[in-house]
DSSP file (Angstrom, degrees, kcal/mol; ACC not computed):
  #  RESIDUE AA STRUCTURE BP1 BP2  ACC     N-H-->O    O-->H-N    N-H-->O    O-->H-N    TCO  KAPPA ALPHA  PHI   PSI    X-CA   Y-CA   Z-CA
    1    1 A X              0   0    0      0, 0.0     0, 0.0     0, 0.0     0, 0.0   0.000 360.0 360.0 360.0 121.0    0.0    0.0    0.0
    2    2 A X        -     0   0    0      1,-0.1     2,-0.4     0, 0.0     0, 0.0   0.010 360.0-131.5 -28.5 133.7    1.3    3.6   -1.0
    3    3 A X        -     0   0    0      0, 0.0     2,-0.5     0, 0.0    -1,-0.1  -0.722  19.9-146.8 -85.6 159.5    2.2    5.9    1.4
    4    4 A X        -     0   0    0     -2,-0.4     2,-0.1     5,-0.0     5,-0.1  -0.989  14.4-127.1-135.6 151.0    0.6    9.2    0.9
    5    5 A X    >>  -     0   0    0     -2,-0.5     4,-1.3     1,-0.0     3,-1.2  -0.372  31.5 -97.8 -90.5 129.4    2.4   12.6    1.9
    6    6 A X  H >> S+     0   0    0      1,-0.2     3,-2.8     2,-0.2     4,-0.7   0.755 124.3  51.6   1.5-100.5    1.3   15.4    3.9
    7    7 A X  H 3> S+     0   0    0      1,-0.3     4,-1.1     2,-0.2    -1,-0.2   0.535 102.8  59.2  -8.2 -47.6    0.4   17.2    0.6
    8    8 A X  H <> S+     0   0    0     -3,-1.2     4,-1.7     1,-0.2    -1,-0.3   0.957 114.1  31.1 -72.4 -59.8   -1.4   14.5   -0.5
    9    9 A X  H << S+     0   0    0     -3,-2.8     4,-0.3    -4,-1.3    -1,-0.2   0.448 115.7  57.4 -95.0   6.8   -4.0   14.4    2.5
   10   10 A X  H >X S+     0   0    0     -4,-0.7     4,-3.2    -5,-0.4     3,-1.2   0.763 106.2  49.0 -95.6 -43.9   -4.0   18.0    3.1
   11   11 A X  H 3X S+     0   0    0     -4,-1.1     4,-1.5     1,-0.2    -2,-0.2   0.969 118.7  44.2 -43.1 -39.9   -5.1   18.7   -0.7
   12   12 A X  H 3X S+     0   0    0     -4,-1.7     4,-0.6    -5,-0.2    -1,-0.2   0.776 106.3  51.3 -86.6 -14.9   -7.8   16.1   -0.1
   13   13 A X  H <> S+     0   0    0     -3,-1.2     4,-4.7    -4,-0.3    -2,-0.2   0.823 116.1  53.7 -87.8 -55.1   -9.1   17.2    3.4
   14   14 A X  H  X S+     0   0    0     -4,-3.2     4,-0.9     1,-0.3    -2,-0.2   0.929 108.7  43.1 -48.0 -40.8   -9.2   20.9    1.1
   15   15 A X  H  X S+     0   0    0     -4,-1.5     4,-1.8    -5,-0.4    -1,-0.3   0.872 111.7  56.4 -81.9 -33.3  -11.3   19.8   -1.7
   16   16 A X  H >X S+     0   0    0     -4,-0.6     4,-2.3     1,-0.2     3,-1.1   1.000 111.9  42.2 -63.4 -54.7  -13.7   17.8    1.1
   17   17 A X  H 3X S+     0   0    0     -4,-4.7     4,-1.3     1,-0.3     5,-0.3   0.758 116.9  54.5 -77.6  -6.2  -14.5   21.3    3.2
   18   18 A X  H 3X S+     0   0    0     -4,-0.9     4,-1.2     2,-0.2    -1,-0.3   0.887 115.5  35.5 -75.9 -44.5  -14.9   22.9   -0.5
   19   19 A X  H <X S+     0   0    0     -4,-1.8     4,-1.6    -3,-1.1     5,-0.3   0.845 123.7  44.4 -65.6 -46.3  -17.3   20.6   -1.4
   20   20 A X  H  X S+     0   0    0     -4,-2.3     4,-2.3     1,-0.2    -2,-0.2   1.000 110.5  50.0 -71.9 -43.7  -18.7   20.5    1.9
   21   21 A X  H  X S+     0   0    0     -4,-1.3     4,-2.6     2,-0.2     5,-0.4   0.929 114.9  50.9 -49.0 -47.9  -18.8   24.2    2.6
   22   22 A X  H >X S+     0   0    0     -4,-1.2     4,-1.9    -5,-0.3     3,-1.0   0.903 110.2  42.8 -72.9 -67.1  -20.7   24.7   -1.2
   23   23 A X  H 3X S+     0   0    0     -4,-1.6     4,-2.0     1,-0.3    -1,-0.2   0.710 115.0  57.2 -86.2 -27.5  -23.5   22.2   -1.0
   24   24 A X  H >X S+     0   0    0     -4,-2.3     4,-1.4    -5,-0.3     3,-1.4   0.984 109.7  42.2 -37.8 -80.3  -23.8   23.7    2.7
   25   25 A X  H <X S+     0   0    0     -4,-2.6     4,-0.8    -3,-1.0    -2,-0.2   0.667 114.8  54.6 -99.2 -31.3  -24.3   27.3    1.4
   26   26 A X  H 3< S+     0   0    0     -4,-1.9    -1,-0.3    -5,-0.4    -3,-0.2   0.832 103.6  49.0-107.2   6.6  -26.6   26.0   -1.3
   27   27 A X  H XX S+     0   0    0     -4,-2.0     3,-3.4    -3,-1.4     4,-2.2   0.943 112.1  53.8 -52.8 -70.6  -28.9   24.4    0.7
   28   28 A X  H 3< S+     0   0    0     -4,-1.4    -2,-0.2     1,-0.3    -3,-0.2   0.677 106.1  50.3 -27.5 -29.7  -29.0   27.5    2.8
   29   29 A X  T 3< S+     0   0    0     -4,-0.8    -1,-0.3    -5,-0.2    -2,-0.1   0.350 109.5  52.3-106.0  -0.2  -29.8   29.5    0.1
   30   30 A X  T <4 S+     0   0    0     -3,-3.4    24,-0.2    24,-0.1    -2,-0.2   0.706 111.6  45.0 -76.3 -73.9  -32.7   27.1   -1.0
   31   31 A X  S  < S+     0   0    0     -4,-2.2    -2,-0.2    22,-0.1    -3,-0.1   0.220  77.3 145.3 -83.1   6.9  -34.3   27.0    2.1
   32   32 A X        -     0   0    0     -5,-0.3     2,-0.3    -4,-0.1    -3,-0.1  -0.144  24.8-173.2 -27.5 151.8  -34.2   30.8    3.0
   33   33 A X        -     0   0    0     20,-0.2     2,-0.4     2,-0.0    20,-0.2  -0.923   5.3-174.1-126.3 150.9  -37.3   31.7    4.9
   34   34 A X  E     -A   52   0A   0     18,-1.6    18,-1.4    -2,-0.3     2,-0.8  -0.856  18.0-143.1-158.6 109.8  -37.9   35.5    5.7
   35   35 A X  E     -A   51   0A   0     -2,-0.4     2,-0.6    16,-0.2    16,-0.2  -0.649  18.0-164.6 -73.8 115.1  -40.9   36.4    7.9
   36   36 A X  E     -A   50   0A   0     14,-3.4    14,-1.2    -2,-0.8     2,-1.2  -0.963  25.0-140.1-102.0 110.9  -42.7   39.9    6.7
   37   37 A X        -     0   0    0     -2,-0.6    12,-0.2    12,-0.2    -2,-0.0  -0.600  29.0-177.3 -68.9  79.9  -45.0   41.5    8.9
   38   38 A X        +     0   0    0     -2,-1.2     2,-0.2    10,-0.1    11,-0.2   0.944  67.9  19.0 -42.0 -53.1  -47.7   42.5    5.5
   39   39 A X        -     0   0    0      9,-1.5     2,-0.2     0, 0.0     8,-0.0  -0.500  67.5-161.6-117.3 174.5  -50.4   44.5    7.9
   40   40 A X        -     0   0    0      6,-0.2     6,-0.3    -2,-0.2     5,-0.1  -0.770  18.9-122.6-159.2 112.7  -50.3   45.9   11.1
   41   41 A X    >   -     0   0    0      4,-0.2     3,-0.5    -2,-0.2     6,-0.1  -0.104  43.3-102.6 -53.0-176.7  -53.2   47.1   13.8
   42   42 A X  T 3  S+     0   0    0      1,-0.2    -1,-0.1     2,-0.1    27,-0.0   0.075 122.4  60.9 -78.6  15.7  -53.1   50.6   14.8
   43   43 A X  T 3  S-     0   0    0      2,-0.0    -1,-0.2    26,-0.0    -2,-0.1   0.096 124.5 -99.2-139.2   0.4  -51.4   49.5   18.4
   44   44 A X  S <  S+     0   0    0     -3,-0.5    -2,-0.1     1,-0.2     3,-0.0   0.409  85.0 132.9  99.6 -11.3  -48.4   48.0   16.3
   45   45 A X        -     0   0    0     -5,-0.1     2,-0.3    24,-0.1    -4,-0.2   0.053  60.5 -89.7 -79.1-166.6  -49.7   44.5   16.6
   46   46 A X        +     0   0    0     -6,-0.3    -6,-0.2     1,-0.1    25,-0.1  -0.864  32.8 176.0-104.3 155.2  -49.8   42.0   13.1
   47   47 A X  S    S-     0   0    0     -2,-0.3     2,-0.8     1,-0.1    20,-0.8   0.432  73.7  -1.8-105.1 -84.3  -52.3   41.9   11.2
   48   48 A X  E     - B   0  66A   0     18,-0.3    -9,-1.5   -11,-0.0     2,-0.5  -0.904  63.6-175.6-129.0 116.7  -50.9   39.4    8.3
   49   49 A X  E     - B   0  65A   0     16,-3.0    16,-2.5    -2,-0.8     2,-0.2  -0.962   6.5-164.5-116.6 124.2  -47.6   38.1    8.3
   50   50 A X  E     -AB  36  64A   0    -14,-1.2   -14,-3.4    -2,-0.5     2,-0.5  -0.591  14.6-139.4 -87.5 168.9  -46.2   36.2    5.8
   51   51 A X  E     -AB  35  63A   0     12,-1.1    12,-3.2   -16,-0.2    11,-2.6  -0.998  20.0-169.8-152.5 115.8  -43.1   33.8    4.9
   52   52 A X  E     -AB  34  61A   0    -18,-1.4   -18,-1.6    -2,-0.5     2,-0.3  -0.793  25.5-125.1-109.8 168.4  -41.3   33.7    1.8
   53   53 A X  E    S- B   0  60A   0      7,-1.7     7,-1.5   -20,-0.2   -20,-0.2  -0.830  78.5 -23.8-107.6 134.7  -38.7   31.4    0.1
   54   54 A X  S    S-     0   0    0     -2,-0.3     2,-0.2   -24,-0.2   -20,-0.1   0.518  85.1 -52.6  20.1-167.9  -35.8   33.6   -0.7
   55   55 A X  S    S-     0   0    0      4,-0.1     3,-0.5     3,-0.1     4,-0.3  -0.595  73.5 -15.8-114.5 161.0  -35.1   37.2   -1.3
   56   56 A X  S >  S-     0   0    0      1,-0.2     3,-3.0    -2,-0.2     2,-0.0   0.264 114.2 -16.8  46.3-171.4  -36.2   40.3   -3.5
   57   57 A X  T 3  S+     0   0    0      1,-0.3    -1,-0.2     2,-0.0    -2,-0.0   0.246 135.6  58.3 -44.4 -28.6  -38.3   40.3   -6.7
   58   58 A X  T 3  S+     0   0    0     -3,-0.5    -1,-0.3     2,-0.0    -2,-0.2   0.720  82.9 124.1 -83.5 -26.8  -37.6   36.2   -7.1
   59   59 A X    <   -     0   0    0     -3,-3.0     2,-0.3    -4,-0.3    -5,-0.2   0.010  47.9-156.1 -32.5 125.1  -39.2   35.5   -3.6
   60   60 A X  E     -B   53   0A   0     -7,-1.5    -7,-1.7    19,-0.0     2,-0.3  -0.682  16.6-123.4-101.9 168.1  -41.9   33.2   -3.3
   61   61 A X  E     +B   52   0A   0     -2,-0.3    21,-0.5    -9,-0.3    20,-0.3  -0.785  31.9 168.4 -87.8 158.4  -44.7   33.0   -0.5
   62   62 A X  E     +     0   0A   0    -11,-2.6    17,-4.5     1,-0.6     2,-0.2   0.423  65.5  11.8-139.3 -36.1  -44.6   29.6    0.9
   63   63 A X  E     -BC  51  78A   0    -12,-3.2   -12,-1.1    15,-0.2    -1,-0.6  -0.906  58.1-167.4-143.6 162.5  -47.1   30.5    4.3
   64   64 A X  E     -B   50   0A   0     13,-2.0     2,-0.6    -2,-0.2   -14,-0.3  -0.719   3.6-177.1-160.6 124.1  -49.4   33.2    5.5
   65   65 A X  E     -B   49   0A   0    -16,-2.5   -16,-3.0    -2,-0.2     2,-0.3  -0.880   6.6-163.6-129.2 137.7  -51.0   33.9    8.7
   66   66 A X  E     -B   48   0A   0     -2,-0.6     8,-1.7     9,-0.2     9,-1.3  -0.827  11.1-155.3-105.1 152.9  -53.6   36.8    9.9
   67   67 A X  B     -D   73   0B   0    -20,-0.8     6,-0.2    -2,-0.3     2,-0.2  -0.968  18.6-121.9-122.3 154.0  -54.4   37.7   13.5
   68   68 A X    >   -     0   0    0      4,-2.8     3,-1.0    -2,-0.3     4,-0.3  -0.576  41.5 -93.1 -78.6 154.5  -57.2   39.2   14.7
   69   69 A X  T 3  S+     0   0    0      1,-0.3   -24,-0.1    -2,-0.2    -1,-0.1   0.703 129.0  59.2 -74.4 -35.9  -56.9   42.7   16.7
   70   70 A X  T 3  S-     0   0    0      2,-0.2    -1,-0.3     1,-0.1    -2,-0.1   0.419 122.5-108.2 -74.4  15.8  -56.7   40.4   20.5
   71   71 A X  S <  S+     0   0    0     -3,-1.0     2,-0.3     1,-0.2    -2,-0.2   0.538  77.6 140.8  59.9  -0.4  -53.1   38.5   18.7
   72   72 A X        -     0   0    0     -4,-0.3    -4,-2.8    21,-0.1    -1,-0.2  -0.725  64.4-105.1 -91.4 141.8  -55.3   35.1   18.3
   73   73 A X  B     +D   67   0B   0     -2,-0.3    22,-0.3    -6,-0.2    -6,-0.2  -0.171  39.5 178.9 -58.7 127.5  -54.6   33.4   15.0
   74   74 A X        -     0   0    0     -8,-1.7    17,-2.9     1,-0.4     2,-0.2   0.741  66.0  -0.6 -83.8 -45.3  -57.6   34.0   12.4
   75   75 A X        +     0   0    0     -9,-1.3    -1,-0.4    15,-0.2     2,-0.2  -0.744  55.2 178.8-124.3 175.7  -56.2   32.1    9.3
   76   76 A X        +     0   0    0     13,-0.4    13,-2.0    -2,-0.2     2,-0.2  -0.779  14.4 150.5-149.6 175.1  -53.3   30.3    8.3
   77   77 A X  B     -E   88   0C   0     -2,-0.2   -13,-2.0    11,-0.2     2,-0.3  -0.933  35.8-125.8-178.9 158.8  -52.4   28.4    4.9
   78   78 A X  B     -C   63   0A   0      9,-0.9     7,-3.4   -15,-0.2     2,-0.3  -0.642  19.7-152.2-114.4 179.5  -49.5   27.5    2.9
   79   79 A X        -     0   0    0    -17,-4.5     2,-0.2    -2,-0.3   -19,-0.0  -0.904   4.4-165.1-136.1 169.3  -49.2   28.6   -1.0
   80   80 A X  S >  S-     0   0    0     -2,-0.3     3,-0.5     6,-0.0     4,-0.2  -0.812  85.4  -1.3-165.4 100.4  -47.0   26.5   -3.8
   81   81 A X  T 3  S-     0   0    0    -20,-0.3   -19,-0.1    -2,-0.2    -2,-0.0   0.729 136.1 -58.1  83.0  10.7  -46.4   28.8   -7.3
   82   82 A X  T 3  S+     0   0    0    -21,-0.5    -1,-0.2     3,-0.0   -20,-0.1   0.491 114.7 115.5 115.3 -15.7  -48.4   31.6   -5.6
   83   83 A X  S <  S-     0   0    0     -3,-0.5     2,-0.4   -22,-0.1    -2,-0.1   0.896  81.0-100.4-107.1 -96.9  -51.1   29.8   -5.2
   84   84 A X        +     0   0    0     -4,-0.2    22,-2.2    23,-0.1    21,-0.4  -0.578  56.0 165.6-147.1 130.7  -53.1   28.5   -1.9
   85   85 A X        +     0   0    0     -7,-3.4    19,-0.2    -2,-0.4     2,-0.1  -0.879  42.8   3.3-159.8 109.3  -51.7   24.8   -1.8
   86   86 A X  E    S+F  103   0D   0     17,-2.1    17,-1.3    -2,-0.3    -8,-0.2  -0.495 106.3   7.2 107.4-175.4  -52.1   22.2    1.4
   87   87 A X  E     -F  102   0D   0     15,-0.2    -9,-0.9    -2,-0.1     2,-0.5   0.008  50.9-170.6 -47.8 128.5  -54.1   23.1    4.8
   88   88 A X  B     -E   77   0C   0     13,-2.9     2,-0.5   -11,-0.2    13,-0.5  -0.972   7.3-179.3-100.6 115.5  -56.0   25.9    5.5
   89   89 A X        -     0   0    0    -13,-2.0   -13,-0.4    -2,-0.5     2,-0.4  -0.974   6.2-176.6-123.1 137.1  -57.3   26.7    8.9
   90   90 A X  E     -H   99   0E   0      9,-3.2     8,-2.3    -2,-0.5     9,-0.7  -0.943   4.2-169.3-123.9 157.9  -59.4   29.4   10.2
   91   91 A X  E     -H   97   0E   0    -17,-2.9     6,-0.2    -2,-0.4     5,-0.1  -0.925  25.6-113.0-136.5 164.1  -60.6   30.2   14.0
   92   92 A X    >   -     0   0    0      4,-2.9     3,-1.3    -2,-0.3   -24,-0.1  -0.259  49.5 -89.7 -71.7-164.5  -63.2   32.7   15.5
   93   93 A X  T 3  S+     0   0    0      1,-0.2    -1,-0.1     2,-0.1   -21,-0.1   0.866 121.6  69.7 -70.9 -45.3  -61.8   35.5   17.6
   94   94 A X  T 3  S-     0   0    0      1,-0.1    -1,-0.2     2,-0.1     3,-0.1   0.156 115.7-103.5 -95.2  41.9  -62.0   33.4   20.4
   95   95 A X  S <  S+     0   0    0     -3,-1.3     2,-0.2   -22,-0.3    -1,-0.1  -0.055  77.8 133.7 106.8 -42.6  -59.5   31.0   19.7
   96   96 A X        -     0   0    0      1,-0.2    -4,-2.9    -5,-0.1    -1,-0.2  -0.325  66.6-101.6 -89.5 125.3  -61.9   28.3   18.7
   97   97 A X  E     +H   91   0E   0     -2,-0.2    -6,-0.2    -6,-0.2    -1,-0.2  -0.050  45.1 172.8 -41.7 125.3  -61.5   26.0   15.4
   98   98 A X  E     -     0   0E   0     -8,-2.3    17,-4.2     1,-0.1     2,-0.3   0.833  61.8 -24.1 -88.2 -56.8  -64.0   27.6   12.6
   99   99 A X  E     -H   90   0E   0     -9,-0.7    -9,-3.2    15,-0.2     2,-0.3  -0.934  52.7-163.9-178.4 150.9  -63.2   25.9   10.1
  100  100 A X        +     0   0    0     13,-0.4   -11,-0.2    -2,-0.3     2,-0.2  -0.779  22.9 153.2-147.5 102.2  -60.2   23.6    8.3
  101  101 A X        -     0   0    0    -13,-0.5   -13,-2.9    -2,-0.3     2,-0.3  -0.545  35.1-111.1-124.4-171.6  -59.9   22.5    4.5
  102  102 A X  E     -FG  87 109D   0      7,-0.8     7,-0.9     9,-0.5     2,-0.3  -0.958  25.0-166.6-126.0 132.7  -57.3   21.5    1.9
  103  103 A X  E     -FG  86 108D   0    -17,-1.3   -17,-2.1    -2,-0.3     2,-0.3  -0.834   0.3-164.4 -70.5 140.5  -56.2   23.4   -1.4
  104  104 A X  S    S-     0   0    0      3,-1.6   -19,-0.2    -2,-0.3   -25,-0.0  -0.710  73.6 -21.4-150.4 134.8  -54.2   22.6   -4.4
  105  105 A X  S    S-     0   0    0    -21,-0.4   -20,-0.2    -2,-0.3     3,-0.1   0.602 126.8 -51.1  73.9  25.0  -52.8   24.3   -6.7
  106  106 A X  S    S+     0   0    0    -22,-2.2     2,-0.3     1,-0.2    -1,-0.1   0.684 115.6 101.3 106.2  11.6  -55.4   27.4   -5.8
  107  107 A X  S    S-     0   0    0    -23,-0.3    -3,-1.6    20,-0.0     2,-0.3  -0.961  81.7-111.1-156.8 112.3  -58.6   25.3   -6.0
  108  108 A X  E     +G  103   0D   0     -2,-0.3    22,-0.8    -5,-0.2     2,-0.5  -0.179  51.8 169.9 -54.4  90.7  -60.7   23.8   -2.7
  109  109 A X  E     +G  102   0D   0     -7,-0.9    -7,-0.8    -2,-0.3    19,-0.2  -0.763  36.5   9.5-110.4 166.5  -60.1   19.9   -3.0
  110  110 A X  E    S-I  127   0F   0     17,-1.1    17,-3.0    -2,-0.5     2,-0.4  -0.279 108.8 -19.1  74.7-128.8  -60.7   17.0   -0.7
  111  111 A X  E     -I  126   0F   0     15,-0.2    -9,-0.5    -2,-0.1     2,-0.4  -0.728  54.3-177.5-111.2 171.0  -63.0   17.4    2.7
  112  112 A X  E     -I  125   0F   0     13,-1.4    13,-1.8    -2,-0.4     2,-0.4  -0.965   7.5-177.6-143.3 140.0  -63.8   21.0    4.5
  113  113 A X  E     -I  124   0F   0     -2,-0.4   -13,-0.4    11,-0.2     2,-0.3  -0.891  11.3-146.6-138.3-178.9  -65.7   21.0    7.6
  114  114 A X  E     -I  123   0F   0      9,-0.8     8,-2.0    -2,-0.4     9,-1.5  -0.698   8.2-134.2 175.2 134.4  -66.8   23.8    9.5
  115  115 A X  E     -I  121   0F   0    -17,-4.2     6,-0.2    -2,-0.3    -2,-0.0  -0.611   9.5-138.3-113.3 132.0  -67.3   24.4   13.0
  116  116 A X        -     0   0    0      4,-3.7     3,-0.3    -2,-0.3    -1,-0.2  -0.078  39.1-110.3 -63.2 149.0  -69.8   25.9   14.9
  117  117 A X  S    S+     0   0    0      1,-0.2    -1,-0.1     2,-0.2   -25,-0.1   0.999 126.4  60.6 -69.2 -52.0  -67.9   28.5   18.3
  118  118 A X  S    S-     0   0    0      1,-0.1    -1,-0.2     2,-0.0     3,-0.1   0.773 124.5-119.8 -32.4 -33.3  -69.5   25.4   20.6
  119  119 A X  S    S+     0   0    0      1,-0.5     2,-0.4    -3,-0.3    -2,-0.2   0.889  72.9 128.5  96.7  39.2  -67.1   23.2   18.4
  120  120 A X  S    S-     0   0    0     20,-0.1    -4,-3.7    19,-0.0    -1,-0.5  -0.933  73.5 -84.8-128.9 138.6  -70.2   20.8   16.9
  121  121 A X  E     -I  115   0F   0     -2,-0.4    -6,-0.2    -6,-0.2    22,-0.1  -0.317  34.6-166.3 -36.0 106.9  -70.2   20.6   13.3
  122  122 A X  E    S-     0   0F   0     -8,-2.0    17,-1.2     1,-0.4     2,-0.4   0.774  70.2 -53.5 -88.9 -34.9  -71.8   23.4   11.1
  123  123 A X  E     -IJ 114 138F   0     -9,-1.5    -9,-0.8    15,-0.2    -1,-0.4  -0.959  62.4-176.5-178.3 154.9  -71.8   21.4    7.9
  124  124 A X  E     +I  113   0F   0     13,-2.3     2,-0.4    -2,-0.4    13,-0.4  -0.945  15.5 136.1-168.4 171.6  -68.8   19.5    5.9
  125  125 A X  E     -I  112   0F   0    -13,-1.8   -13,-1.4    -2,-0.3     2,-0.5  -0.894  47.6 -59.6-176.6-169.5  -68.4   17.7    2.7
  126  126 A X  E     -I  111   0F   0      7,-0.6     2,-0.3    -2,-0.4   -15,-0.2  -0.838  26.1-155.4-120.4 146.3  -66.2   17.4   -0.1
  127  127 A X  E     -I  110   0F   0    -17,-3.0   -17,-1.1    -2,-0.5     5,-0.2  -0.766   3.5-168.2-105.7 155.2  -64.5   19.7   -3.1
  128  128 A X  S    S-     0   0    0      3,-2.6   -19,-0.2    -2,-0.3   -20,-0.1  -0.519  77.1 -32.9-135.0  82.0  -63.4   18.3   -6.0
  129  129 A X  S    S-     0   0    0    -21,-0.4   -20,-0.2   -22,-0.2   -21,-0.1   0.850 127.9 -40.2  69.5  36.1  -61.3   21.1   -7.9
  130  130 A X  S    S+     0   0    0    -22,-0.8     2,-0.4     1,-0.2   -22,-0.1   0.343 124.0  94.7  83.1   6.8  -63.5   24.0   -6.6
  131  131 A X  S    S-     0   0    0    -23,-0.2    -3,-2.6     1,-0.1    -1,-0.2  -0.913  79.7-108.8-131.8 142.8  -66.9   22.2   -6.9
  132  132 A X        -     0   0    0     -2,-0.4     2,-0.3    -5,-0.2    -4,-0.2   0.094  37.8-174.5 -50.5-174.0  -68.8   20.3   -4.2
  133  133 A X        -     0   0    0      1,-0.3    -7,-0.6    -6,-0.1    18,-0.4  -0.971  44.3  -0.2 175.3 143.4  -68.9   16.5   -4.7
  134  134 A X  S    S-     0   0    0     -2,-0.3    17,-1.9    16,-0.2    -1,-0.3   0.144 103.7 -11.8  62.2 171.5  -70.6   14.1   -2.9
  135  135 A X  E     -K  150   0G   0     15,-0.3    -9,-0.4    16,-0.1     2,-0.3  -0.540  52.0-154.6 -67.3 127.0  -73.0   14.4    0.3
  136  136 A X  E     -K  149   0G   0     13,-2.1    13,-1.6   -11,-0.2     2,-0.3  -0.639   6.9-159.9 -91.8 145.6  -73.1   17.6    2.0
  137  137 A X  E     -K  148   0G   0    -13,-0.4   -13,-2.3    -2,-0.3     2,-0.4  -0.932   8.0-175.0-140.4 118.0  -74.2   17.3    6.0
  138  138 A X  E     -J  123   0G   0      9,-1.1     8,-2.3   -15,-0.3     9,-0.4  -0.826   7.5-177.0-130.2 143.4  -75.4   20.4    7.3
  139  139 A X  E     -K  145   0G   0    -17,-1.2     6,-0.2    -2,-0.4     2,-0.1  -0.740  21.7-124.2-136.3 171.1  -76.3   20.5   11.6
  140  140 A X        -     0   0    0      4,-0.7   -24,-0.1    -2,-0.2    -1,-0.1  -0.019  44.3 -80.0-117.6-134.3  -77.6   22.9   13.7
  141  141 A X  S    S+     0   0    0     -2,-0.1   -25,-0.1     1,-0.1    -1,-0.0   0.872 125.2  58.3 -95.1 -51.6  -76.0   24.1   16.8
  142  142 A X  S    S-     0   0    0      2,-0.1    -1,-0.1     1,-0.1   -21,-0.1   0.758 122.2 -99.5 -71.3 -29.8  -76.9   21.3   19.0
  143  143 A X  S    S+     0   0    0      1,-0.3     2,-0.2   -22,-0.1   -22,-0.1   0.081  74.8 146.7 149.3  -2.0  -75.1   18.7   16.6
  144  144 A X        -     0   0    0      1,-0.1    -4,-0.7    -5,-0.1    -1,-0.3  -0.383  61.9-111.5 -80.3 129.0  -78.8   17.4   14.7
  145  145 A X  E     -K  139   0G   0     -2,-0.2    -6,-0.3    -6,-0.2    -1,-0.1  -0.169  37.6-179.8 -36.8 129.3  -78.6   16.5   11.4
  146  146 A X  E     -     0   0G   0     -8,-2.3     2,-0.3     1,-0.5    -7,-0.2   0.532  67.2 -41.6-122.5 -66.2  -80.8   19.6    9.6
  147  147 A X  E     -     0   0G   0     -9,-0.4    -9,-1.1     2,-0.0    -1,-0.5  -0.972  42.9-137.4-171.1 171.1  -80.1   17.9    5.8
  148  148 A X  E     -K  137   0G   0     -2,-0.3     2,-0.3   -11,-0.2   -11,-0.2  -0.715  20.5-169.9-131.5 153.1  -77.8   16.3    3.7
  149  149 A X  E     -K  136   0G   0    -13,-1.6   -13,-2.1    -2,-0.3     2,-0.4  -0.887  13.9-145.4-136.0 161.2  -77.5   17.4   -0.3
  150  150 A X  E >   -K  135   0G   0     -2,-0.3     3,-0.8   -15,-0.2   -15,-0.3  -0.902  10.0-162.8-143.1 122.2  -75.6   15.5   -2.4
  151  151 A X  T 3  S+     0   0    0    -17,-1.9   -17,-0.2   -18,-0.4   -16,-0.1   0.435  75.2  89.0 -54.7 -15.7  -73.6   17.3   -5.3
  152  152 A X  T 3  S+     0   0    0    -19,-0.2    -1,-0.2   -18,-0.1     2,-0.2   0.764  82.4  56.2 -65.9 -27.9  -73.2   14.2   -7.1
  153  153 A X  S <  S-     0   0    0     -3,-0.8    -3,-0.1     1,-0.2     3,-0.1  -0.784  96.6 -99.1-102.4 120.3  -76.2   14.5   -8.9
  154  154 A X        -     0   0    0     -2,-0.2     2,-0.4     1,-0.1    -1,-0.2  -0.026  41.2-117.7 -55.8 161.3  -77.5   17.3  -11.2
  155  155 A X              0   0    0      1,-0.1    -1,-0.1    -4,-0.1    -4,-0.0  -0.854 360.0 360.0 -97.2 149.9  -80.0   19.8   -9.3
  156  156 A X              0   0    0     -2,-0.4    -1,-0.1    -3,-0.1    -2,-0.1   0.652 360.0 360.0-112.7 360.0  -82.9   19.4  -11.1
């Protein structure tokens, strides 16, 4: 087996932290995130902050969350190309789940429910590319079934 020289392992130990140091710095540079406070109440608190994926004019938005005037979360959602893409949640003012569906690609797919401030089911169903689909279940406050529609079917 060769011996190998100083030289030799220090030149090879250089090229590792060169290699490593770039795929380091362009991960980083991938994964930026940079939180923007959009709005603001009049008392300095947020309104809408958002999170984008790198910096200046090429930045993308990636997340976005509003608060209501007390600081409890109103919305949140994430975006993909600009667009509203993955979970959505909203709450009342007082904290309490309202009402929590799925986008993609800008367009209400899969199930949505929505929630009465008691926390009982207001109604919930399914999108299929922006359009209802399927049995709709609509309740009343107390949690009784009020009527079901079903989308599947033409209204006549």
């Amino acid at each position: 087996m060769p011996i190998k020289t100083n030289i030799e392992i220090v030149e090879r130990m250089k090229t590792k932290i060169l290699l490593l140091t770039l795929l380091i710095f362009s991960l980083a540079s991938c994964r930026f995130e940079n939180k923007v406070i959009e709005e603001t109440y009049p008392d300095g608190s947020t309104k809408r902050l958002c999170v984008y994926k790198g910096r200046g004019e090429g930045r993308e938005l990636i997340r976005e969350t509003t608060y209501y005037a007390n600081k409890h979360a109103q919305m949140e959602g994430t975006y993909k190309d600009n667009k509203r893409d993955g979970k959505w949640t909203y709450w009342y003012e007082n904290g309490k789940l309202w009402s929590e569906g799925t986008y993609v690609n800008g367009k209400s797919e899969g199930k949505r429910t929505t929630y009465f401030e008691n926390g009982k089911i207001r109604y919930d169903g399914f999108y299929k590319e922006d359009m209802r689909v399927g049995k709709w279940r609509f309740f009343d406050e107390n949690g009784r079934l009020l009527r079901e529609l079903d989308y599947s079917t033409p209204a006549k």
